[in-house]
C-alpha atoms as an extended CHARMM CRD file, in Angstrom:
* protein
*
       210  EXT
         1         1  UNK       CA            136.7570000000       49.4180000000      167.7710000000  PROA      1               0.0000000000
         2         2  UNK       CA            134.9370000000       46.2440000000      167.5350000000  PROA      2               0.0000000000
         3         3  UNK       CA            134.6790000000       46.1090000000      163.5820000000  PROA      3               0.0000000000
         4         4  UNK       CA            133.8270000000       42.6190000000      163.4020000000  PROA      4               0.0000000000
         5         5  UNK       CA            133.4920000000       39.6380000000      165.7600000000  PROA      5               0.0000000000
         6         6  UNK       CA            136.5970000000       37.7100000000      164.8650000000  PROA      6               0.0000000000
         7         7  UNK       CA            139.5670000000       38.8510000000      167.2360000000  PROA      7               0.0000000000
         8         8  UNK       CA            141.7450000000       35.9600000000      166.8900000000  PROA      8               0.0000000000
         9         9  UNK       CA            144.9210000000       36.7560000000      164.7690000000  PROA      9               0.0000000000
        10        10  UNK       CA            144.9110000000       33.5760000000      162.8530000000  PROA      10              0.0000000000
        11        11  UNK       CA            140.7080000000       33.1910000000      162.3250000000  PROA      11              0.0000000000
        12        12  UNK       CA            141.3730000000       36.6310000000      161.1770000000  PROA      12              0.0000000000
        13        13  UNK       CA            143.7180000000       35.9220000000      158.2270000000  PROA      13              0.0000000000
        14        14  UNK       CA            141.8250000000       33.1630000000      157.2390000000  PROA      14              0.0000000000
        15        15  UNK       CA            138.2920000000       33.9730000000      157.6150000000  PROA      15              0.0000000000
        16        16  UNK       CA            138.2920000000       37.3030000000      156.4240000000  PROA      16              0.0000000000
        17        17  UNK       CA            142.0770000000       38.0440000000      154.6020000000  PROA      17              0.0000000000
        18        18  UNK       CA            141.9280000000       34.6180000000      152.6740000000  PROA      18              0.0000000000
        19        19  UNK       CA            138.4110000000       35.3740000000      151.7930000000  PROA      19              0.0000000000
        20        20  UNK       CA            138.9790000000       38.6610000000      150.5550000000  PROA      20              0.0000000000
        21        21  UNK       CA            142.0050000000       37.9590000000      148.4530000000  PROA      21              0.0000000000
        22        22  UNK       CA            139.7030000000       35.0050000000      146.8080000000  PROA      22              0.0000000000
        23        23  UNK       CA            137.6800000000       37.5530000000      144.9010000000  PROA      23              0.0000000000
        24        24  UNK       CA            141.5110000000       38.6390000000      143.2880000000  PROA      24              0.0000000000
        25        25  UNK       CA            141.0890000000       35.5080000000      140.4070000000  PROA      25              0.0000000000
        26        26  UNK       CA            137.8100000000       35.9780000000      139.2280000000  PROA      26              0.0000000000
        27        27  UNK       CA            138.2980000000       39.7710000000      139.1550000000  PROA      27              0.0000000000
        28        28  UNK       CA            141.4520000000       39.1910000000      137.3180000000  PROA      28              0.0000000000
        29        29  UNK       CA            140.2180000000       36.8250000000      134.8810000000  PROA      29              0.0000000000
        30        30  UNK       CA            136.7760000000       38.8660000000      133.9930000000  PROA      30              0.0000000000
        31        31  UNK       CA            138.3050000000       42.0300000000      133.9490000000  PROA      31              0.0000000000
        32        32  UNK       CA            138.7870000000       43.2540000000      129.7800000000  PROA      32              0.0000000000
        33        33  UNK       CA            141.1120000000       46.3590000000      130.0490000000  PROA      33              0.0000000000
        34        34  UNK       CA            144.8550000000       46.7910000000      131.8850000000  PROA      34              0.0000000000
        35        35  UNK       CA            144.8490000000       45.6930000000      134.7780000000  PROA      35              0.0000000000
        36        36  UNK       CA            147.2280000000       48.7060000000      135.8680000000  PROA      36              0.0000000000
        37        37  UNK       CA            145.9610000000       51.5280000000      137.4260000000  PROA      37              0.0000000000
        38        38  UNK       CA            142.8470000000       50.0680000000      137.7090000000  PROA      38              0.0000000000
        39        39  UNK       CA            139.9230000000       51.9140000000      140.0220000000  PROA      39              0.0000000000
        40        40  UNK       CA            138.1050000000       49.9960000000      142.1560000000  PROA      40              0.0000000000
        41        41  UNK       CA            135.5690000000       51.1550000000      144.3820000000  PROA      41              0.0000000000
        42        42  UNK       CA            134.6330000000       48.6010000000      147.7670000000  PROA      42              0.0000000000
        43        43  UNK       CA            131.4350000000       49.5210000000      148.5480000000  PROA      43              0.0000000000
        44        44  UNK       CA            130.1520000000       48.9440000000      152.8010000000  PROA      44              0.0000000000
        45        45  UNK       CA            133.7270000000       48.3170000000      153.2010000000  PROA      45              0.0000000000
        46        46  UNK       CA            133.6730000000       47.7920000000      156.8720000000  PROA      46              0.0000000000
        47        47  UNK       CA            136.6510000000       47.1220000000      158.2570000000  PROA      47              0.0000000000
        48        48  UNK       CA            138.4100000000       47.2220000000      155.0120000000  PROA      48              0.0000000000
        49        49  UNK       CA            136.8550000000       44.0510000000      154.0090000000  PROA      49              0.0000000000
        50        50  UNK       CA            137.2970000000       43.5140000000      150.8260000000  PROA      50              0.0000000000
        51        51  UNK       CA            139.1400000000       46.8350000000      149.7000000000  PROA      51              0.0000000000
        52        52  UNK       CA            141.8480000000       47.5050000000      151.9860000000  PROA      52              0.0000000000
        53        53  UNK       CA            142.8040000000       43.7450000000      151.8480000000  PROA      53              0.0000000000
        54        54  UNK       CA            143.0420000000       43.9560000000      147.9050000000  PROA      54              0.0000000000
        55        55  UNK       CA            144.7690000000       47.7570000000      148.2210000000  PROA      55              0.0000000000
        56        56  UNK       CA            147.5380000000       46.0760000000      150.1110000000  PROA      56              0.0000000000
        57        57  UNK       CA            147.5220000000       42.7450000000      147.6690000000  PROA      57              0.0000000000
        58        58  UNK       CA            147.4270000000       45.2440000000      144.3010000000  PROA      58              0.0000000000
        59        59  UNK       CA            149.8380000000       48.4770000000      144.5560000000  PROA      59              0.0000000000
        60        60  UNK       CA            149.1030000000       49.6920000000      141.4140000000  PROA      60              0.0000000000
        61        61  UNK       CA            145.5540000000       49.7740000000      141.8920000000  PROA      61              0.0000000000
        62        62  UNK       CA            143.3170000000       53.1870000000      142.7680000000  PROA      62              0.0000000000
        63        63  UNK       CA            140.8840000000       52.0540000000      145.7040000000  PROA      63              0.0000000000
        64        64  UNK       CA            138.2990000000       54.1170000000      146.9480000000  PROA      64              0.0000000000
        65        65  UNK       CA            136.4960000000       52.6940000000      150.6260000000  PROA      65              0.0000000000
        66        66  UNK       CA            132.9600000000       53.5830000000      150.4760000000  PROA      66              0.0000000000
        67        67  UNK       CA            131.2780000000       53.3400000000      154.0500000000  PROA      67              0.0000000000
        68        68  UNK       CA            128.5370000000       55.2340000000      155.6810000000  PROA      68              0.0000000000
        69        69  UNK       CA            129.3790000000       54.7400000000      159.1980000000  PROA      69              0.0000000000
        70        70  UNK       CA            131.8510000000       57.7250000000      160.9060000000  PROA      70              0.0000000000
        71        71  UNK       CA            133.3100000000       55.5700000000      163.6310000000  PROA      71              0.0000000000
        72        72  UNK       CA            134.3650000000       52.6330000000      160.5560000000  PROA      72              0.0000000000
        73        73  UNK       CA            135.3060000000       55.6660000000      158.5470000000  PROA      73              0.0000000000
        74        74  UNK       CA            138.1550000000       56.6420000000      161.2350000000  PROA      74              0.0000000000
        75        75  UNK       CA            139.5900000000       53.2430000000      161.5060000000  PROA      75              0.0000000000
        76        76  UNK       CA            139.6760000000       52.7980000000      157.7940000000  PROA      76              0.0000000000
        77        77  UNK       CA            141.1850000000       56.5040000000      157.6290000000  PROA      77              0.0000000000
        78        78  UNK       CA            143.5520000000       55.6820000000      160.6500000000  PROA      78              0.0000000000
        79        79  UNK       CA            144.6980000000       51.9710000000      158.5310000000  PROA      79              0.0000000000
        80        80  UNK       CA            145.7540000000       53.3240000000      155.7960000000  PROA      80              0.0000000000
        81        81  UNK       CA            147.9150000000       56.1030000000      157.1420000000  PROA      81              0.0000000000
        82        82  UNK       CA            149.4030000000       53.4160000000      159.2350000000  PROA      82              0.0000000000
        83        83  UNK       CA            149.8420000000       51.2590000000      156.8610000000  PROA      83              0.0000000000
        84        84  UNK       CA            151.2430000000       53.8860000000      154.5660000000  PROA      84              0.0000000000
        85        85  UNK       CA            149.4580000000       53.4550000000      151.7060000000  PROA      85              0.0000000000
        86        86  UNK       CA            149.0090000000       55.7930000000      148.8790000000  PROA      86              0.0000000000
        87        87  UNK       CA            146.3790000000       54.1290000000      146.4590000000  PROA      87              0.0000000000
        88        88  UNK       CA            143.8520000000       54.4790000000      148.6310000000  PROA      88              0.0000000000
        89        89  UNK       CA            140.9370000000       57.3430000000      149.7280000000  PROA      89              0.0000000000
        90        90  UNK       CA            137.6850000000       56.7390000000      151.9760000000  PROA      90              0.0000000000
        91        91  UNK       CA            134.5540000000       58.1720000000      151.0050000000  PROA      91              0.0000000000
        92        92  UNK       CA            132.4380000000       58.7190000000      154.1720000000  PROA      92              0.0000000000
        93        93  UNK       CA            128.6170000000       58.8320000000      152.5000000000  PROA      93              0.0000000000
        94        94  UNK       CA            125.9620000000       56.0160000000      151.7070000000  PROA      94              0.0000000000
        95        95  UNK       CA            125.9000000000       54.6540000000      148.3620000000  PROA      95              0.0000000000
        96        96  UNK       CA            122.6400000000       56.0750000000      147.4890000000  PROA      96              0.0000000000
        97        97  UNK       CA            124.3290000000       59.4480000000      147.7670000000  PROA      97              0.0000000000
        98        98  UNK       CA            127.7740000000       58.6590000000      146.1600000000  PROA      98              0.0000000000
        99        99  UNK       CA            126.0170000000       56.8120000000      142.9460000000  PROA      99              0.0000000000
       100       100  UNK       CA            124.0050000000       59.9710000000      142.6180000000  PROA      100             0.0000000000
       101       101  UNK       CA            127.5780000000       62.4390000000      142.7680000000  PROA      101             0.0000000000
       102       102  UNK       CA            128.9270000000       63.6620000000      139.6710000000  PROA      102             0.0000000000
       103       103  UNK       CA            132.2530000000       62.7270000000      140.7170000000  PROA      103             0.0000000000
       104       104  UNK       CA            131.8250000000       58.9940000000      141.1940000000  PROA      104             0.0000000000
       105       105  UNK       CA            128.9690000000       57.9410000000      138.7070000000  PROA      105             0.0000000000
       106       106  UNK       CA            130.1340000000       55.3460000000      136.3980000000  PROA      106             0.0000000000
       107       107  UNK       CA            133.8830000000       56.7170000000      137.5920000000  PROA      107             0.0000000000
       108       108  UNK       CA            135.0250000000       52.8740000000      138.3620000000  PROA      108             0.0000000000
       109       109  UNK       CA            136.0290000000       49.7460000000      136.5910000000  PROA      109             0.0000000000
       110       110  UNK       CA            135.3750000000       48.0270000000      139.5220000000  PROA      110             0.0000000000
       111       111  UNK       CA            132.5330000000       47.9600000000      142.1390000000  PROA      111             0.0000000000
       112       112  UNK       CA            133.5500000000       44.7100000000      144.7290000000  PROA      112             0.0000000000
       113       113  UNK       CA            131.4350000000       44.1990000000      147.5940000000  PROA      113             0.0000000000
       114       114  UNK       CA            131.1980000000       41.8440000000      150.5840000000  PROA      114             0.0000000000
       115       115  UNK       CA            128.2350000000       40.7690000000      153.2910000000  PROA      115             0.0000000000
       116       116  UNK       CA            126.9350000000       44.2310000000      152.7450000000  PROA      116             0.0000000000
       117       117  UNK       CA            123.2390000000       43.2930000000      151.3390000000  PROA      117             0.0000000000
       118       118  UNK       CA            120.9310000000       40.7570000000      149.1450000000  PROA      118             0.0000000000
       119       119  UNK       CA            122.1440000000       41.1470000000      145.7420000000  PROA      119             0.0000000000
       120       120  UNK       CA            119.1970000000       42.8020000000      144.2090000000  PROA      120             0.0000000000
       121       121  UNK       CA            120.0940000000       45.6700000000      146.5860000000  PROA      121             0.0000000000
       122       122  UNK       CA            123.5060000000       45.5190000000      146.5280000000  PROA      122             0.0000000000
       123       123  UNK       CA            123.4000000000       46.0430000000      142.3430000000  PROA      123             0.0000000000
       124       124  UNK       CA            121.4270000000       48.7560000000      142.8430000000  PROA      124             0.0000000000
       125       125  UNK       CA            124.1530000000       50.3720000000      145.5160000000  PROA      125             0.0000000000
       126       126  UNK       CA            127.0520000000       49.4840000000      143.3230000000  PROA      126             0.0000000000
       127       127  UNK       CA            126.4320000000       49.4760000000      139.3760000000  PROA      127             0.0000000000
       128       128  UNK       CA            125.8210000000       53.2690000000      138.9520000000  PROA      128             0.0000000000
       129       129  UNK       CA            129.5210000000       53.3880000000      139.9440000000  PROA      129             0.0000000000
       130       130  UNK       CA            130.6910000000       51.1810000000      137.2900000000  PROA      130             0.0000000000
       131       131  UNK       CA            131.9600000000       52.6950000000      133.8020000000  PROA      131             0.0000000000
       132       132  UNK       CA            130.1220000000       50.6520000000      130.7620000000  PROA      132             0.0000000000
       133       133  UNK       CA            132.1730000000       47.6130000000      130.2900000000  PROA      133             0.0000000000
       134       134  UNK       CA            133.0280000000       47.1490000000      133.9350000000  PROA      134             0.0000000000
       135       135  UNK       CA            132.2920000000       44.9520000000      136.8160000000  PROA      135             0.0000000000
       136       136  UNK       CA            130.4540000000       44.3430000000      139.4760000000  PROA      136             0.0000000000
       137       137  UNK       CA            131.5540000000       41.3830000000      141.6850000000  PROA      137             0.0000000000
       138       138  UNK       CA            129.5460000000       40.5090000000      144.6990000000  PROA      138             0.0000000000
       139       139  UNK       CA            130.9040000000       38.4370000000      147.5140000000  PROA      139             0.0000000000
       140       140  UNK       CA            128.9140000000       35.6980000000      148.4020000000  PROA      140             0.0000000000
       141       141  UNK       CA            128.5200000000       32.3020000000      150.3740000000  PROA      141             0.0000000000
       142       142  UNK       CA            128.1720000000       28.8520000000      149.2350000000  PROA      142             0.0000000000
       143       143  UNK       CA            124.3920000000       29.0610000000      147.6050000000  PROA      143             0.0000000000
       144       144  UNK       CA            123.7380000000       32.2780000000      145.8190000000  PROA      144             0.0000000000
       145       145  UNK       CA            121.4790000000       31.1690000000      143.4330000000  PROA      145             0.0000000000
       146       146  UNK       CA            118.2480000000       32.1850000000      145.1200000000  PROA      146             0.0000000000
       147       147  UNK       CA            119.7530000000       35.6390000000      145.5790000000  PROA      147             0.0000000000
       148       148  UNK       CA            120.9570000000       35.3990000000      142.0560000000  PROA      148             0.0000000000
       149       149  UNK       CA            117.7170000000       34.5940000000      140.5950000000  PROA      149             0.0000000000
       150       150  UNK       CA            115.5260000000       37.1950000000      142.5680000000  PROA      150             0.0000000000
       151       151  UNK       CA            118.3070000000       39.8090000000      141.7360000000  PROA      151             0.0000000000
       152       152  UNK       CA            117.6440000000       39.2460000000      137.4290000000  PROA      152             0.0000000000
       153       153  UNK       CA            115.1800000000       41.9670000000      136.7310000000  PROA      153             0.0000000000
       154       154  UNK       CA            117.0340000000       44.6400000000      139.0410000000  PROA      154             0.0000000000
       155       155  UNK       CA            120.8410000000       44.2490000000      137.5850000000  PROA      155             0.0000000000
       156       156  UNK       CA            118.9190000000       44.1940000000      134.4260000000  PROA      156             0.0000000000
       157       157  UNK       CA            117.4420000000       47.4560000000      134.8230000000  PROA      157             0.0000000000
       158       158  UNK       CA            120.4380000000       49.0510000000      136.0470000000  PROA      158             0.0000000000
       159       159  UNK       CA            122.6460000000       47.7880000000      133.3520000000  PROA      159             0.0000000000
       160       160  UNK       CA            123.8760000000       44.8570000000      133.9140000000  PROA      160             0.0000000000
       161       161  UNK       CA            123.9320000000       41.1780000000      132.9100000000  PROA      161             0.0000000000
       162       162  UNK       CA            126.0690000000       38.5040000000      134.9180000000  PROA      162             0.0000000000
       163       163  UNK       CA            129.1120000000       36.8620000000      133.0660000000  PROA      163             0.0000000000
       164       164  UNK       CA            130.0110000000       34.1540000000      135.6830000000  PROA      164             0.0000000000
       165       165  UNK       CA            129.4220000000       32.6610000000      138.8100000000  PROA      165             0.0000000000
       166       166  UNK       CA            132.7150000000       31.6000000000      140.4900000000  PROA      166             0.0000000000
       167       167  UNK       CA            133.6180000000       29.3460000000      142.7750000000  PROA      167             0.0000000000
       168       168  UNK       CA            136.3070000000       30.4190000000      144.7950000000  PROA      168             0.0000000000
       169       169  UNK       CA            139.7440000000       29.3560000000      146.7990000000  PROA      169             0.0000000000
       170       170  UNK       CA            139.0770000000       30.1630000000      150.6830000000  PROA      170             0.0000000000
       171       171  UNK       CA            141.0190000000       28.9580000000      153.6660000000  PROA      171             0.0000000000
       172       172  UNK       CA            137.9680000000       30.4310000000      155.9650000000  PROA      172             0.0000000000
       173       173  UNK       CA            135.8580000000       27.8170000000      157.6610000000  PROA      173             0.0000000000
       174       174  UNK       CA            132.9770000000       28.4270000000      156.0430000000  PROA      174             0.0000000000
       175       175  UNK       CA            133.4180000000       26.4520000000      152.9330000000  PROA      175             0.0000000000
       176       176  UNK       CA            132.6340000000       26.9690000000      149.6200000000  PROA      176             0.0000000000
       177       177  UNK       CA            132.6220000000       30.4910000000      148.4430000000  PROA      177             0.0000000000
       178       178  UNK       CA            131.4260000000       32.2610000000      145.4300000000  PROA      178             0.0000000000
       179       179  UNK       CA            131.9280000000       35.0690000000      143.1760000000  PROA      179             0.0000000000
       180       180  UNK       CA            129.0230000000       36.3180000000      141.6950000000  PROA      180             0.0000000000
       181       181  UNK       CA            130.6740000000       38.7200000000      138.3220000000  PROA      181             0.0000000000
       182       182  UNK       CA            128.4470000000       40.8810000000      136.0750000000  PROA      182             0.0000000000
       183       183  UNK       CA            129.2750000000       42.9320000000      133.3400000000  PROA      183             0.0000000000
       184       184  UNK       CA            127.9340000000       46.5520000000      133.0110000000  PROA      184             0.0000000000
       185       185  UNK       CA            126.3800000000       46.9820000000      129.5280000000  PROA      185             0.0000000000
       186       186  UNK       CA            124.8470000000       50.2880000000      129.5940000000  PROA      186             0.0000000000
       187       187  UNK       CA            124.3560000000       53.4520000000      131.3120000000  PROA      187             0.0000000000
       188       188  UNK       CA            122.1640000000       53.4140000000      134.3300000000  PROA      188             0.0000000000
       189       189  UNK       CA            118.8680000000       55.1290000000      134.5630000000  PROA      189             0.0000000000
       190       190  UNK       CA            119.4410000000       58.3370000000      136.4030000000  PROA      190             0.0000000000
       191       191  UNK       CA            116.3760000000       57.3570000000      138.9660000000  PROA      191             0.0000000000
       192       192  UNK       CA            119.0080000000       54.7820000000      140.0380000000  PROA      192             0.0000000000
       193       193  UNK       CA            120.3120000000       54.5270000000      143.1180000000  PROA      193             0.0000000000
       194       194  UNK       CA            117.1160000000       55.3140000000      144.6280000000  PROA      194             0.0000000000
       195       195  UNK       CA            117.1740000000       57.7070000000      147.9790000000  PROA      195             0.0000000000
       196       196  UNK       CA            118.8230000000       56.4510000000      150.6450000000  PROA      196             0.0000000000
       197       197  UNK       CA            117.4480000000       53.8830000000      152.4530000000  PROA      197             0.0000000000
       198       198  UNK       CA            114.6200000000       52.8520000000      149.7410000000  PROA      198             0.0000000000
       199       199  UNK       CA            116.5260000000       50.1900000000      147.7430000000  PROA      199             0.0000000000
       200       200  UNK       CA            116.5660000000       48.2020000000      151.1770000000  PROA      200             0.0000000000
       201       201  UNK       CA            113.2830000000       49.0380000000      152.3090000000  PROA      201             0.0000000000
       202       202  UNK       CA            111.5680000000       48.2030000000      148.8970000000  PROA      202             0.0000000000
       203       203  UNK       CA            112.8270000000       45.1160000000      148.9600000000  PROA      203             0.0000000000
       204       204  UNK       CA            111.9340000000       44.0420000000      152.6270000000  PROA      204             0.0000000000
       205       205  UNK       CA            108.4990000000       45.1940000000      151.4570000000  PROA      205             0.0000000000
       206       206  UNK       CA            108.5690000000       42.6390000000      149.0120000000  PROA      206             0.0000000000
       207       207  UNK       CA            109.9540000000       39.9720000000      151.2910000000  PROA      207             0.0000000000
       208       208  UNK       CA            106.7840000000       41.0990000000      154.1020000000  PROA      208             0.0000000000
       209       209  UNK       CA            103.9360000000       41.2190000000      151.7140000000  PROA      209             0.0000000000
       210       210  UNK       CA            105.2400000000       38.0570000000      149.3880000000  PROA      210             0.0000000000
């Protein structure tokens, strides 16, 4: 279905299963409540990039697959009937929409996502899912810290503060890896996320007019 450009077994399994299973330490080691039956939401999970990785890797675990594009939805649907598993359920909507839903808002102790956006979009996309005292973990490459800085004020407004920046075990080919963990401290403002498309277009406004 061409999901991603990588259709060599073994570049597969390390460049993107060894990457996603690197995120399973820091997670692990941040995380304050039981780790069973946790719910963990992958949000722009592609081709099951982080999620149906960690689903696989983690049993006990409730995983919900949030992606916004039908044809990615049927693969990830068609995977995990395959595949057989039963701690997992695909949500076929944009973020925007889901973080606004009664029946997700702040439902997750978990929000883990992975070369979906910059990070000051990305928190604004994942954090209204996350319950007060959970995490959001973002995915990124070697340098962050650009990202990280530009990103202070918005994870700040939604609720957030960061505990760690990680370093992380990959076997990809890309190198160094990070983890970027913050800790939701409060409920989110109810303006946030923003209509759908606006979080990304605000900030390429900013990036334009800079």
């Amino acid at each position: 279905m061409n999901l991603t450009a990588v259709t060599d077994e073994g570049e597969v399994m390390t460049r993107h299963v060894a990457d996603s299973l690197a995120v399973l330490p820091p997670l692990e080691r941040a995380y304050r409540g039981d780790l069973g039956g946790m719910r963990l939401v992958d949000v722009g999970s592609g081709a099951g990039l982080p999620g149906l990785i960690l689903a696989v890797a983690r049993p006990s675990w409730k995983f919900t697959l949030l992606e916004s594009m039908q044809k990615r939805c049927l693969f990830l649907e068609h995977a995990v009937e395959v595949m057989g598993l039963s701690n997992v359920d695909v949500v076929c909507d944009r973020a925007e929409n889901v973080g606004q839903s009664p029946d997700f808002r702040e439902a997750f102790d978990v929000a883990v996502a992975r070369a979906v956006a910059e990070l000051k979009v990305l928190a604004e996309y994942c954090l209204p899912l996350v319950r007060i005292d959970g995490l959001f973990i973002a995915a990124k490459g070697h340098n962050p810290h650009e990202e990280i800085k530009n990103a202070k004020s918005a994870v700040h407004k939604l609720g957030a503060s960061m505990l760690e920046i990680c370093d992380v075990e990959s076997m990809g080919p890309h190198g160094q890896r990070t983890a970027v963990v913050y800790i939701k401290e409060c409920i989110t403002p109810k303006k946030y996320p923003r209509h759908p498309g606006t979080p990304k277009m605000q900030s390429l406004k900013k990036f334009i007019f800079a």
